[in-house]
N, CA, C and O of each residue as an XYZ file, in Angstrom:
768
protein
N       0.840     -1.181      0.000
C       0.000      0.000      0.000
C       0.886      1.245      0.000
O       1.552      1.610      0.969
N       0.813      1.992     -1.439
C       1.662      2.929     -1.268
C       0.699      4.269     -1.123
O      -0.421      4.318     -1.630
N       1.257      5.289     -0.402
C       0.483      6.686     -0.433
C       1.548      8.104     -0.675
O       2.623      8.406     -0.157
N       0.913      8.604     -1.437
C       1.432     10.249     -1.637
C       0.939     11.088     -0.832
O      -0.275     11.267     -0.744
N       2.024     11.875      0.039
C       1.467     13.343      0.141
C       2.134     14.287     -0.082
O       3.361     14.331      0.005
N       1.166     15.446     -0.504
C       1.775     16.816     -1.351
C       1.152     18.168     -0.643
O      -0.008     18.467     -0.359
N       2.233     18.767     -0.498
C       1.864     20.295      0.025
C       2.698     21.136     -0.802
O       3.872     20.927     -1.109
N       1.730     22.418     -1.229
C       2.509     23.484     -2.203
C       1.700     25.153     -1.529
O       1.578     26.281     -2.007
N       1.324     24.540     -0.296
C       0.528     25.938      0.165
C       1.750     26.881      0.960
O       1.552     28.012      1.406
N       3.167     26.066      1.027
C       3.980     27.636      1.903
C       5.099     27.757      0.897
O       4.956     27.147     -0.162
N       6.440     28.623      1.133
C       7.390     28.418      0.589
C       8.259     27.275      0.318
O       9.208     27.260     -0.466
N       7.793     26.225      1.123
C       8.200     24.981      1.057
C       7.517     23.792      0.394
O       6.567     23.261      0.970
N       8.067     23.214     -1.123
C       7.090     22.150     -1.570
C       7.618     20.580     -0.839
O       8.768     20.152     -0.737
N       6.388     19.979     -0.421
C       7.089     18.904      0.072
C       6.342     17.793     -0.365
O       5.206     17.996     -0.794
N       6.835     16.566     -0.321
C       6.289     15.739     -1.088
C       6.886     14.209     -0.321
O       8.079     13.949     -0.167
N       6.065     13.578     -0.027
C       6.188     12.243      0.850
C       5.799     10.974     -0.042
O       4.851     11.080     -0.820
N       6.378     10.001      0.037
C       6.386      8.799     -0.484
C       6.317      7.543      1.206
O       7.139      7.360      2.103
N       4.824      6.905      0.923
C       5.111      6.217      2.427
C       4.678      4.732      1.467
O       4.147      4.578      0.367
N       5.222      3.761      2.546
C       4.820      2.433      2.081
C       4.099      1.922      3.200
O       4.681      2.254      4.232
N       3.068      1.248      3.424
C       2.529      0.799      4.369
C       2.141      1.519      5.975
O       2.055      1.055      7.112
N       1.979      2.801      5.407
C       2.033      4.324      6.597
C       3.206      4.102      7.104
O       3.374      4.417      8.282
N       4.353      3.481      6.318
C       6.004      4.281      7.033
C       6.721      5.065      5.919
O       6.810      4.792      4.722
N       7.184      6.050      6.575
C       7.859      7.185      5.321
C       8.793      6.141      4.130
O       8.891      4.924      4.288
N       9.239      6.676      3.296
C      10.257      5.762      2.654
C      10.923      6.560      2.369
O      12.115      6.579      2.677
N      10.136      7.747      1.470
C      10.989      9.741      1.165
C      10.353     10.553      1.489
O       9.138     10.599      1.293
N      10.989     11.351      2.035
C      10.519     12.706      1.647
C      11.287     13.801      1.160
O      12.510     13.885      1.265
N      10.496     14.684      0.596
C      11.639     15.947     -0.150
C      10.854     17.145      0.440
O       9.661     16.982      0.697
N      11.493     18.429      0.688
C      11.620     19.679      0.817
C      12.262     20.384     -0.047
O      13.440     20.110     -0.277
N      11.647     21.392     -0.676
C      12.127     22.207     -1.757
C      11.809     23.284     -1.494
O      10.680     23.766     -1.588
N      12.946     23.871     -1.068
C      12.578     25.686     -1.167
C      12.196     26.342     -2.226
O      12.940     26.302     -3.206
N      10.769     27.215     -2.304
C      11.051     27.845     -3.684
C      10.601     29.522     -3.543
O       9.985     30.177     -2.702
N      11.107     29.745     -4.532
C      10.799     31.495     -4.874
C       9.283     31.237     -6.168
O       9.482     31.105     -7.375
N       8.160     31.225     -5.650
C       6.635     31.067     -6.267
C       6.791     30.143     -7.379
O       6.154     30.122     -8.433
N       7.850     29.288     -6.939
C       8.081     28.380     -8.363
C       7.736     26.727     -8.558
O       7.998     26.030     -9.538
N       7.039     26.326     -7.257
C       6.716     25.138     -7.086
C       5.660     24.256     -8.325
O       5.392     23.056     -8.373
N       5.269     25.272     -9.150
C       4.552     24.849     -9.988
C       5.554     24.195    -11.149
O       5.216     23.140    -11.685
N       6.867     24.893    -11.539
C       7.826     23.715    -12.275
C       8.196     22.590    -11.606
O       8.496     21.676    -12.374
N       8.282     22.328    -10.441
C       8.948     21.079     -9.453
C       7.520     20.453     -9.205
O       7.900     19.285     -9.283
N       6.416     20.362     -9.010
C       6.024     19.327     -8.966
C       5.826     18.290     -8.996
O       6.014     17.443     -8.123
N       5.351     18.178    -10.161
C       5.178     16.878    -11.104
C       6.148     16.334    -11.469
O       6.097     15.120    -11.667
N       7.359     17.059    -11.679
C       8.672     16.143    -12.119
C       9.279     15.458    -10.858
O       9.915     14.404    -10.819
N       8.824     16.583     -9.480
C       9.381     15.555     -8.335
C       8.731     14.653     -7.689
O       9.171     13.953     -6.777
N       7.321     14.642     -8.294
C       6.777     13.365     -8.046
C       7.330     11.971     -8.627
O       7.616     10.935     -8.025
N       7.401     12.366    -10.338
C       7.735     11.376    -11.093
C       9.223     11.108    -10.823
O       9.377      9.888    -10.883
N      10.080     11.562    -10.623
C      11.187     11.438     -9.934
C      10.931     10.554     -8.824
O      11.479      9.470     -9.020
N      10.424     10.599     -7.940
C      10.439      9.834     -6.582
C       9.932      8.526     -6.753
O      10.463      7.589     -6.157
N       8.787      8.326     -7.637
C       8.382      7.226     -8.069
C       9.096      6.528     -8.520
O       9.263      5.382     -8.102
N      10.059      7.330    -10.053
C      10.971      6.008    -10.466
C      11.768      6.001     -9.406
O      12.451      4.983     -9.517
N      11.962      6.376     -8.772
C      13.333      6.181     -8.010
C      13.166      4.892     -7.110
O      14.186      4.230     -6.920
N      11.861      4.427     -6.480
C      11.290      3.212     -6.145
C      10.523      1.982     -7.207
O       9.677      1.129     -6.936
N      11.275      2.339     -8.594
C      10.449      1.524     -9.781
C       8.741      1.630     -9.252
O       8.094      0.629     -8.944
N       8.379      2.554     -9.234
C       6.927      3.028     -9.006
C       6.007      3.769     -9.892
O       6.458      4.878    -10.178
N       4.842      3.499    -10.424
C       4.512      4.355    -11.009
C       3.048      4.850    -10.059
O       2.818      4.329     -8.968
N       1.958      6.125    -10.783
C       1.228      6.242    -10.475
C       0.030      5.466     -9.798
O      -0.652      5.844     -8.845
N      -0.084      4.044    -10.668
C      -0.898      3.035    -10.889
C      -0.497      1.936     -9.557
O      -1.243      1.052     -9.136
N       0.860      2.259     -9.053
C       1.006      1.849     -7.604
C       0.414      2.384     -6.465
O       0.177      1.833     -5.390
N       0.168      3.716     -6.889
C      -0.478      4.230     -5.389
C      -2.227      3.583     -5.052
O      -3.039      3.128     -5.858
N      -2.371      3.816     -3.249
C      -3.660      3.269     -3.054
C      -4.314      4.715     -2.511
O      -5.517      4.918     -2.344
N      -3.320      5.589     -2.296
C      -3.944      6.927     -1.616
C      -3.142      8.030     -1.918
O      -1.914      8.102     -1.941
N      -4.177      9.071     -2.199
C      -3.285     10.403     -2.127
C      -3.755     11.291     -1.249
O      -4.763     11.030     -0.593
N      -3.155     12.342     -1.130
C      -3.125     12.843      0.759
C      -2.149     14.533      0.415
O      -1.025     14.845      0.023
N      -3.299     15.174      0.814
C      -2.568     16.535      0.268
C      -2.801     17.300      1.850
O      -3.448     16.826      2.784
N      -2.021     18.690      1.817
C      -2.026     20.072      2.579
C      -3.187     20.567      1.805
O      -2.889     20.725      0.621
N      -4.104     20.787      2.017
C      -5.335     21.821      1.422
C      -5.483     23.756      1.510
O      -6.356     24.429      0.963
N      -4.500     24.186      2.246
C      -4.101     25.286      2.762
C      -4.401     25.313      4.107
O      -4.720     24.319      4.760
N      -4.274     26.787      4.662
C      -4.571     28.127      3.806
C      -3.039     28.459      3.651
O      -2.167     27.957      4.360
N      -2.809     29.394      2.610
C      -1.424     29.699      1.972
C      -1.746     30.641      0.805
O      -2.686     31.254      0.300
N      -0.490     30.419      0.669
C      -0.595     31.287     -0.817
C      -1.440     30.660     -1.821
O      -1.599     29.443     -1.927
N      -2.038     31.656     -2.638
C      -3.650     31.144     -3.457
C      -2.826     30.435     -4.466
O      -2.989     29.216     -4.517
N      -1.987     30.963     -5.262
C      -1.542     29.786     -6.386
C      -1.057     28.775     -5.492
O      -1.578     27.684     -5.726
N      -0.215     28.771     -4.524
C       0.856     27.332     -4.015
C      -0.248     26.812     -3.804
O      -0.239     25.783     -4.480
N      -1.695     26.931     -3.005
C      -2.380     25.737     -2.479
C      -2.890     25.411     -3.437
O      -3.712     24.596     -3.016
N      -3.051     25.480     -4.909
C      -3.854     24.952     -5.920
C      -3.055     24.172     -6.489
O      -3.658     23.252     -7.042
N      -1.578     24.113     -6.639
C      -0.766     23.582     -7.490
C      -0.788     21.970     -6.668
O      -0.830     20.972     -7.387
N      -0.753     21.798     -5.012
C      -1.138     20.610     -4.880
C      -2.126     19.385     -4.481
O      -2.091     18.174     -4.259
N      -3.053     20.508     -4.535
C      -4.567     20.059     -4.511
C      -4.778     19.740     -6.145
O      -4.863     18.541     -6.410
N      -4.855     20.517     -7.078
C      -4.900     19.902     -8.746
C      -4.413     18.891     -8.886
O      -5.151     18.021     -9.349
N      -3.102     18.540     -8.596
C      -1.877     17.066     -8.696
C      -2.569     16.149     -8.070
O      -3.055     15.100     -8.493
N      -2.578     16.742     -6.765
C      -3.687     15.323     -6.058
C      -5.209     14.451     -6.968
O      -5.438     13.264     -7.203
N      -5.836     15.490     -7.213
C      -6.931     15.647     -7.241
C      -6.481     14.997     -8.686
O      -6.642     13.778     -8.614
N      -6.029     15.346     -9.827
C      -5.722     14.732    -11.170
C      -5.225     13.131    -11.137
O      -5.516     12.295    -11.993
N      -4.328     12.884     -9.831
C      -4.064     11.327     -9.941
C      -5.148     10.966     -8.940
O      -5.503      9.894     -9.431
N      -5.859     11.121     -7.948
C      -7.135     10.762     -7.572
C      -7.869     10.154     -8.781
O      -7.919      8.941     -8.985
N      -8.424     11.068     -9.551
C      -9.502     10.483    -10.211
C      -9.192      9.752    -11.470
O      -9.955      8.866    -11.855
N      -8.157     10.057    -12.109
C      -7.373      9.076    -13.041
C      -7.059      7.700    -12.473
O      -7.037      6.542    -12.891
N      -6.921      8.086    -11.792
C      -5.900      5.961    -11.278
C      -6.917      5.607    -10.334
O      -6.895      4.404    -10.074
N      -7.956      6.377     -9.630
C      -9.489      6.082     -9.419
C      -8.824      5.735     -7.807
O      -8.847      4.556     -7.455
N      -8.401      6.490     -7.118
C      -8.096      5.933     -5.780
C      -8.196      7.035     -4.953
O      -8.074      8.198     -5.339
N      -8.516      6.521     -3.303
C      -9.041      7.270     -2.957
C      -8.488      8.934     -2.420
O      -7.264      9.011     -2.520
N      -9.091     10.134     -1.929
C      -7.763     11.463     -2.418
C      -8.603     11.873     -0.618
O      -9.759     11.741     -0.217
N      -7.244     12.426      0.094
C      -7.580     12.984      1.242
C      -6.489     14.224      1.535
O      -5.383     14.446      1.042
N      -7.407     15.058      2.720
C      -7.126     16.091      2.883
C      -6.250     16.232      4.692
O      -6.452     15.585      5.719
N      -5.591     17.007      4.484
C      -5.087     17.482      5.743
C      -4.885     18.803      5.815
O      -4.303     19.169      4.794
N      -5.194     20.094      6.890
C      -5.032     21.440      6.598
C      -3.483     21.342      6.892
O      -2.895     20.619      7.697
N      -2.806     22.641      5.665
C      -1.311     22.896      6.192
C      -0.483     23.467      7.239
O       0.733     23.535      7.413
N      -2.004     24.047      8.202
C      -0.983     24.418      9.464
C      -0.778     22.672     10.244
O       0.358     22.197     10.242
N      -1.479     22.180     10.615
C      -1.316     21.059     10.840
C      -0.500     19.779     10.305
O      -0.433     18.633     10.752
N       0.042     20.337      9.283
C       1.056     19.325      8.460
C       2.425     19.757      9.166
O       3.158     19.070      9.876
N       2.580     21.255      8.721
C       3.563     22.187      9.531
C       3.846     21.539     11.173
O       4.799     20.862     11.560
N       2.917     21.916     11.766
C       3.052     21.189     13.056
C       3.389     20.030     13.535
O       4.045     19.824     14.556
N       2.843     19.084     12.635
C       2.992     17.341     12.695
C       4.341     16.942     13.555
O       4.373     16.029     14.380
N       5.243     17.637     13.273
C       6.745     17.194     13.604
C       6.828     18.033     14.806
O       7.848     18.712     14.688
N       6.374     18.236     15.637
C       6.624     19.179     16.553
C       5.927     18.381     17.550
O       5.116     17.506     17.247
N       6.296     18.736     18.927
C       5.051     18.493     20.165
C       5.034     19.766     21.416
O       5.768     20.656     21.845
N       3.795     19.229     21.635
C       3.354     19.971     22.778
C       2.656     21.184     22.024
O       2.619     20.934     20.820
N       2.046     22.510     22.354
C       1.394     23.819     21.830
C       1.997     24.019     20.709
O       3.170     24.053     21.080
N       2.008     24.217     19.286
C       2.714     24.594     18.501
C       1.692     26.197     17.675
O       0.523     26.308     17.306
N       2.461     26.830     17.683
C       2.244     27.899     16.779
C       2.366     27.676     15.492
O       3.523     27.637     15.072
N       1.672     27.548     14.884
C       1.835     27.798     13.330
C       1.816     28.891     12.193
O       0.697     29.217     11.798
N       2.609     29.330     11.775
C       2.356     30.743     11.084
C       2.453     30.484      9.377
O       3.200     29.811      8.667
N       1.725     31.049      9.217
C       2.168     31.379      7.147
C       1.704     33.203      6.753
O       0.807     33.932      7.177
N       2.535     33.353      6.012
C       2.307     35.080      6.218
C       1.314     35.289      5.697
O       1.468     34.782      4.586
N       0.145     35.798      5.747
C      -1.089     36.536      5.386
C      -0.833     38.045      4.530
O      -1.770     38.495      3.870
N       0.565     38.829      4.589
C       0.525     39.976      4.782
C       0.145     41.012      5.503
O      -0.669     40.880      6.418
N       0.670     42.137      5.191
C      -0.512     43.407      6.056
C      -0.189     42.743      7.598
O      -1.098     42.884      8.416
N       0.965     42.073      8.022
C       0.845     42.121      9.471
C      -0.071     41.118      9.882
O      -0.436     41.090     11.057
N      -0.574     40.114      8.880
C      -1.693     39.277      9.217
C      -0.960     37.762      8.819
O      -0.110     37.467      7.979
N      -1.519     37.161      9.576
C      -0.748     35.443      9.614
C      -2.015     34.486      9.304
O      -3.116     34.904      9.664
N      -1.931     33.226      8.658
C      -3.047     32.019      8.414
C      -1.784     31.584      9.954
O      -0.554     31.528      9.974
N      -2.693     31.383     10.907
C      -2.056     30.623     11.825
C      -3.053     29.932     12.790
O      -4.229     30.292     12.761
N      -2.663     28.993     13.615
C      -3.339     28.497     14.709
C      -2.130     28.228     15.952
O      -0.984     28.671     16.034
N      -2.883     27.339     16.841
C      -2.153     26.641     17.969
C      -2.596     25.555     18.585
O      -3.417     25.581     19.502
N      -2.013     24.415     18.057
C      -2.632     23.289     18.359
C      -1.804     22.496     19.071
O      -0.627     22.648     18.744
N      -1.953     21.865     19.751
C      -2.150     20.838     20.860
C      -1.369     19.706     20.360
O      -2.258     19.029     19.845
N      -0.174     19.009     20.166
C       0.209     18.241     19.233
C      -0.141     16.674     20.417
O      -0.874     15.720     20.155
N       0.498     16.856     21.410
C       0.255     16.289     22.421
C      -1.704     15.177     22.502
O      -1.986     13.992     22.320
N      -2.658     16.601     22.913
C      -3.761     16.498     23.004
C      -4.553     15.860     21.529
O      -5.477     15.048     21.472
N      -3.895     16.479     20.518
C      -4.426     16.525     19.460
C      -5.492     17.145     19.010
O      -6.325     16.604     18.282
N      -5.558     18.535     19.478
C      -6.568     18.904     19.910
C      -6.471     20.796     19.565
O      -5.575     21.531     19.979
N      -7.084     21.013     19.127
C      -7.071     23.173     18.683
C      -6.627     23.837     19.649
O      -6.703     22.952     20.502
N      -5.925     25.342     20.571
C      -6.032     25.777     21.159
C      -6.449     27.128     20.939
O      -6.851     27.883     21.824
N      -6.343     27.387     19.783
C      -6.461     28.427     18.815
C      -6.771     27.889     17.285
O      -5.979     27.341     16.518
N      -8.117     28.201     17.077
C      -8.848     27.635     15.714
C      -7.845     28.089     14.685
O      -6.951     28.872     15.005
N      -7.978     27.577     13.343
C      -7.359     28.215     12.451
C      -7.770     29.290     12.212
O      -8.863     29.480     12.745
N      -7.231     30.495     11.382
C      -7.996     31.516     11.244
C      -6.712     32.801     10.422
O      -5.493     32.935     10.530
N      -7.468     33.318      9.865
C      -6.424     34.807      9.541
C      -6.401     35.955     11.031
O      -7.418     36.345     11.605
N      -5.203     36.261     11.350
C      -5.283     36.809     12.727
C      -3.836     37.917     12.512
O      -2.891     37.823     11.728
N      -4.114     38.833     13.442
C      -2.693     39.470     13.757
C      -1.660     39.049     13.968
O      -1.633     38.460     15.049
N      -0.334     39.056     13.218
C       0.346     38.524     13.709
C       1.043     38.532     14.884
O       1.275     37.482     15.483
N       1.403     39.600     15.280
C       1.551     40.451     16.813
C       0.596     39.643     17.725
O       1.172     39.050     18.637
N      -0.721     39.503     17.665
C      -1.471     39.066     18.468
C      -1.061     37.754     18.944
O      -0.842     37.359     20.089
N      -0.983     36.971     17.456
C      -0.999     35.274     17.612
C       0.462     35.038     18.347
O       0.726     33.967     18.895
N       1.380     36.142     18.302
C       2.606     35.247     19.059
C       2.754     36.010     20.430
O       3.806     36.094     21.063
N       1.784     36.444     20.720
C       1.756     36.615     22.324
C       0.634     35.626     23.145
O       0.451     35.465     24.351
N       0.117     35.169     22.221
C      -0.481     33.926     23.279
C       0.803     32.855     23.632
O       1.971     33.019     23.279
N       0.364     31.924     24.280
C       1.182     30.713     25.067
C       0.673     29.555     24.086
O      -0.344     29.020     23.646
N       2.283     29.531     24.037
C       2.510     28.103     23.353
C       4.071     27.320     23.478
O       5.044     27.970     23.859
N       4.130     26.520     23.278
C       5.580     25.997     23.289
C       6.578     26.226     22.696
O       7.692     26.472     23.156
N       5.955     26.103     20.715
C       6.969     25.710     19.715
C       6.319     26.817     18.886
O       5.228     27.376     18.995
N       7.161     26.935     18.165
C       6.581     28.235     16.809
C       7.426     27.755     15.710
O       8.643     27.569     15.715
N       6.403     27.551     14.580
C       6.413     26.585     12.874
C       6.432     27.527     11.522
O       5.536     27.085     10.803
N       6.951     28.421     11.002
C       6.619     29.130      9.750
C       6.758     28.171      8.525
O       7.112     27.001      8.378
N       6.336     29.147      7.733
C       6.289     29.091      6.156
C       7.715     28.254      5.917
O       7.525     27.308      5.153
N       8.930     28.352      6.325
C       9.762     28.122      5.934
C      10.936     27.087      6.803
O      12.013     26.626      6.426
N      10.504     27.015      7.570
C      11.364     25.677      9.006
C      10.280     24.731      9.679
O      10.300     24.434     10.873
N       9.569     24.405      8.994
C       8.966     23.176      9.492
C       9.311     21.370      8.713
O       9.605     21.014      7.572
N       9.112     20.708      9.854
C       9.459     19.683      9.727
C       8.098     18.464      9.499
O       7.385     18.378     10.498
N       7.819     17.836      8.687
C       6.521     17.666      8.991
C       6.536     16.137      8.977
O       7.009     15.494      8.039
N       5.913     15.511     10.229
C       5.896     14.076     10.838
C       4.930     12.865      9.597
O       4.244     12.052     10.217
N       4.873     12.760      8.433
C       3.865     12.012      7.208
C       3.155     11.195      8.219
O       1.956     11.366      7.998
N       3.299     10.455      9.143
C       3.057      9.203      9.577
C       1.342      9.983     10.057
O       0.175      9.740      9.750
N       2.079     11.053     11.002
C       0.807     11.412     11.568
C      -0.455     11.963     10.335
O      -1.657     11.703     10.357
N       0.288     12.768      9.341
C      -0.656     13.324      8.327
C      -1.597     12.035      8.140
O      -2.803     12.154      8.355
N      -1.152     11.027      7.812
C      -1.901     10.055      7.416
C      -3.039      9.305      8.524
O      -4.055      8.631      8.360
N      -2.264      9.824      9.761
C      -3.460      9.336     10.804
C      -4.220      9.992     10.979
O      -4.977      9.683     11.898
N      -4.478     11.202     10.275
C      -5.533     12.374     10.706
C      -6.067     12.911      9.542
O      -6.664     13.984      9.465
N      -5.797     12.000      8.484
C      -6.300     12.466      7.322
C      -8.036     12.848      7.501
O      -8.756     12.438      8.412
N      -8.363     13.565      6.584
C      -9.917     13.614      6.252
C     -10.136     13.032      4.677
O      -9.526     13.543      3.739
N     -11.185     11.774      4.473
C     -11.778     11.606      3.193
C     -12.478     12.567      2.590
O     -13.250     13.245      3.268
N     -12.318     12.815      1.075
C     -13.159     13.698      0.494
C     -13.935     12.825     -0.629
O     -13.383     12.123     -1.476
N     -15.209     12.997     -0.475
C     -16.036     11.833     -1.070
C     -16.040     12.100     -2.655
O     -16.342     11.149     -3.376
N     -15.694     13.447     -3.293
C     -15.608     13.890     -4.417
C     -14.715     14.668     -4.577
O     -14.604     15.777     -4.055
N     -13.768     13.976     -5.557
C     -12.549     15.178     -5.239
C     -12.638     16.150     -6.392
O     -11.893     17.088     -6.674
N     -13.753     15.693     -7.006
C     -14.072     16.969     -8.436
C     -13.954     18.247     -7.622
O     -13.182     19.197     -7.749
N     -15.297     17.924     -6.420
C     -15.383     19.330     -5.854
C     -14.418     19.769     -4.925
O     -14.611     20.875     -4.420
N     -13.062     18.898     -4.478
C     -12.668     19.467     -3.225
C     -12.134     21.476     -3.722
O     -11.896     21.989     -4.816
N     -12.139     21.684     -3.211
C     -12.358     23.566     -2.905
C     -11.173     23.580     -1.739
O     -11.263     23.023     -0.644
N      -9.759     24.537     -2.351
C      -8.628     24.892     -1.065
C      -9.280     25.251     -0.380
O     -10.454     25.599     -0.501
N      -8.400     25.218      0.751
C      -8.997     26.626      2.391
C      -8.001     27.533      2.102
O      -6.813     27.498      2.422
N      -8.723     28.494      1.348
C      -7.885     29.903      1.404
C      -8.148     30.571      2.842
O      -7.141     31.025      3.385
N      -9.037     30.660      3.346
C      -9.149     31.300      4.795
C     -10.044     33.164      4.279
O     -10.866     33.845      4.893
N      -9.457     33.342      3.141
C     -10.184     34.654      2.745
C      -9.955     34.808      1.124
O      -9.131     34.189      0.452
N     -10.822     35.717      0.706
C     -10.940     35.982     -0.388
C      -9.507     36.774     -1.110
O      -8.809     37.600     -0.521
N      -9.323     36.347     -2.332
C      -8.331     36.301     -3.011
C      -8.300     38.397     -2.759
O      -9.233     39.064     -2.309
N      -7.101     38.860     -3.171
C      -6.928     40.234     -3.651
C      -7.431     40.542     -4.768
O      -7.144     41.739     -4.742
N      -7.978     40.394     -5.771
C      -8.681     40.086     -6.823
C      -9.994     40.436     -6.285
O     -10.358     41.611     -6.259
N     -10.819     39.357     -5.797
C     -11.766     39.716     -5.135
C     -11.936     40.553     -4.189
O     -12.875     41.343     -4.091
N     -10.898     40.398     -3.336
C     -11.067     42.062     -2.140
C     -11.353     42.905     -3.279
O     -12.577     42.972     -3.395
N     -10.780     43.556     -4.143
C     -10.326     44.528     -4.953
C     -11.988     44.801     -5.836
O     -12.227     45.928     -6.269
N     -12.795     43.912     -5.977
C     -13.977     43.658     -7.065
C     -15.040     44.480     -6.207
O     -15.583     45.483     -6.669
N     -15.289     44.020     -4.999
C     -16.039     44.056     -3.537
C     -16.366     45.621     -3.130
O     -17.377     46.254     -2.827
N     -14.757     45.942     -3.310
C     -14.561     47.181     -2.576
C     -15.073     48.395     -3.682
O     -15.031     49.582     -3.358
């Protein structure tokens, strides 16, 4: 039983290869808004690299956001394209919680929002459990509450084993829809 998971919602694309819910790879790729060329080739890369193809996997397993509006689409589409092609089943995990995975005890999670504003929470790695919902928030605000550990966009370590124990099924992945957390700048901009 092999499973993929893919996150392209922070500056970091990462991409997991597990066999039987134990890691086998994983990759981290720093990028400058460029995760949309590394994708797919570092999928297909990782695959051959285990004489694997698509048609091996039994699950795919993505970061759904909130993040940057292009990064969280680039690996929700990938997912969502070998989901329904190779007909297997496609699940979700939010990316502050992927971020966190590798961490314990209170973890802060941050991804920049701009404007002084963060997609962050604080969850409970321990409990397993919210202490602070997800949400768009101040950033100033969110790192004066109490917490243990603090996770950005760019130094997190993320535990696959657990992603996969906390996955959520999505019964149609035609419709799965990112968690942007708020409306694009585009749309602010239409509104106003």
């Amino acid at each position: 039983m092999y499973s993929l998971l893919l996150d392209s919602s922070t500056k970091i694309l990462y991409i997991a290869l597990l066999k039987n819910n134990k890691l086998v790879e994983d990759i981290y790729i720093e990028g400058a808004n460029d995760h949309a060329k590394n994708i797919v080739c570092k999928v297909d890369e990782l695959l051959n690299k285990y004489n694997l193809t698509t048609h091996d996997l039994t699950e795919v397993l993505c970061g759904y956001g909130p993040g940057s509006y292009t990064g969280v689409r680039m690996a929700v589409t990938v997912a969502k394209m070998i989901s329904v092609f190779m007909n297997i089943p496609l699940y979700t995990i939010s990316t502050l919680k992927l971020m966190a995975s590798g961490s314990s005890g209170k973890v802060l999670a941050l991804i920049d929002a701009r404007r002084g504003n963060s997609f962050g929470m604080i969850f409970d790695m321990d409990k397993n459990e919210y202490v602070v919902n997800e949400g768009m928030y101040s950033t100033v605000e969110l790192k004066e509450k109490e917490y243990d550990s603090i996770v950005c966009e760019t130094n997190f370590k993320v535990n696959p084993e657990y992603c996969l124990n906390n996955k959520e099924k999505v019964d149609n992945p035609d419709l799965l829809i990112p968690n942007y957390l708020r409306e694009t700048e585009a749309e602010r901009n239409l509104n106003d």
